[in-house]
C-alpha positions as CSV (number, residue, x, y, z in Angstrom):
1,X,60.2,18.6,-56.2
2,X,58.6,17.8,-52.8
3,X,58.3,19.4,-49.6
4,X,59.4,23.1,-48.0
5,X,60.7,23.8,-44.4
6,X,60.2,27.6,-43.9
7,X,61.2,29.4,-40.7
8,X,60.4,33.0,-40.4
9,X,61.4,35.3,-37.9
10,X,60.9,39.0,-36.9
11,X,63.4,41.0,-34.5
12,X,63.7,44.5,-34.1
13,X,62.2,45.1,-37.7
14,X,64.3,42.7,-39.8
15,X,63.1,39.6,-40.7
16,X,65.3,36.5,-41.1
17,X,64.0,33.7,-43.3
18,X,65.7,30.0,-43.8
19,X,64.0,27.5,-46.2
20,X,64.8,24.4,-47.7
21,X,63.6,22.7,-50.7
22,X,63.3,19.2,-51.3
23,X,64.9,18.3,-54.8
24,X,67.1,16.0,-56.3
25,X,68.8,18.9,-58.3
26,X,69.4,16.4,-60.9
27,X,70.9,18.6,-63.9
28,X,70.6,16.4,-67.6
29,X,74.0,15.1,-67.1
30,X,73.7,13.7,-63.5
31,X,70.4,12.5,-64.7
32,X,71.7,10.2,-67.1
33,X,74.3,8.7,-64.8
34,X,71.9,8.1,-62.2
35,X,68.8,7.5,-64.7
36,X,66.7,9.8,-63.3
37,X,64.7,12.3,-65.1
38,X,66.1,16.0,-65.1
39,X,64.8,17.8,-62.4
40,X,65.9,21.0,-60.5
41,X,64.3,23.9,-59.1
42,X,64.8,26.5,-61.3
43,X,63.2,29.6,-59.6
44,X,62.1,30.7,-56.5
45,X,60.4,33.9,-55.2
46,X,59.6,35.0,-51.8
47,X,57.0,37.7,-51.1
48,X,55.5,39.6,-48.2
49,X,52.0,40.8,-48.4
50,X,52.2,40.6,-52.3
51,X,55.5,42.4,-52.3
52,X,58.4,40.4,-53.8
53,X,61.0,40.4,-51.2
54,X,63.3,37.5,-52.6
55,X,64.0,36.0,-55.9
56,X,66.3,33.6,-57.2
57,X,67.7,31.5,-60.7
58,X,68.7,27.9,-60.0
59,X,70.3,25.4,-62.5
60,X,71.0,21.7,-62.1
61,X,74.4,22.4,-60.4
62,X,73.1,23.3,-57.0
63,X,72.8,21.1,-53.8
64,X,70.5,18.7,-53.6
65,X,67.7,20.0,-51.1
66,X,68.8,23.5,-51.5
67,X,68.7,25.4,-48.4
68,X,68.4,29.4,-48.9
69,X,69.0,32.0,-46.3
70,X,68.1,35.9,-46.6
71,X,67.3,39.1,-44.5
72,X,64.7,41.4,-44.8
73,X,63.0,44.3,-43.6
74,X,59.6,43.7,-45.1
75,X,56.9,41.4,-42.7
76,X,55.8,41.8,-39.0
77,X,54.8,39.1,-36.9
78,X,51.5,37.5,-37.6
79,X,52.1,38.0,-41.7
80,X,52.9,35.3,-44.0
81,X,55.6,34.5,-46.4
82,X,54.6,33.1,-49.2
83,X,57.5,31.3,-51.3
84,X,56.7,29.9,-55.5
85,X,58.9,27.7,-56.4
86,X,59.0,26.3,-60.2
87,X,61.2,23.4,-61.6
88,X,62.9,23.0,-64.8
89,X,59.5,21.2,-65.8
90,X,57.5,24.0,-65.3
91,X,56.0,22.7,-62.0
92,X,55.1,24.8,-59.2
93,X,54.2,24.3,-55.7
94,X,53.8,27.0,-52.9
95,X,54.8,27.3,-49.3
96,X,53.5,29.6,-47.2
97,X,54.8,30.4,-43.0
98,X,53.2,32.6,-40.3
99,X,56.4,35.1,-38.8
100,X,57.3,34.7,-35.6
């Protein structure tokens, strides 16, 4: 699990995130055909001034570099989105982006 691209956006009180994670999204059996070690983002969760605003259950069958797109009428412009993402490895990392 490496780097997130966040884009955050406010108009006319809905804000529209896009984000993308990098990952192999390498589930055990693709792992041992490519001999790799298992590894897949297995949750992520958005939130807005402490207030959870997206959250999501991945397995090992999704996309690699997953890229997730929602809607929502929590932030204003200026406040951050702060994303946690954990792998199947219990590895976290957090992204954070100012909205536009």
């Amino acid at each position: 699990m490496g780097k997130a691209k966040i884009k955050a956006k406010n108009k006319k009180g809905i804000t529209k995130v896009k984000a993308m994670f990098t990952s192999l999204m390498a589930d055990t059996e693709q792992a041992k055909k490519t001999g790799v070690e298992p590894s897949y983002i297995r949750q992520v969760v958005a939130t807005i001034d402490g207030k959870v605003v997206y959250e999501v259950s991945m397995s090992g069958f999704m996309s690699e570099n997953p890229l997730l797109k929602f809607k929502t009428k929590s932030g204003k412009k200026g406040e951050k989105i702060v994303f946690t993402v954990t792998d199947n490895n219990g590895k976290t990392i957090t992204a954070k982006k100012k909205i536009k």
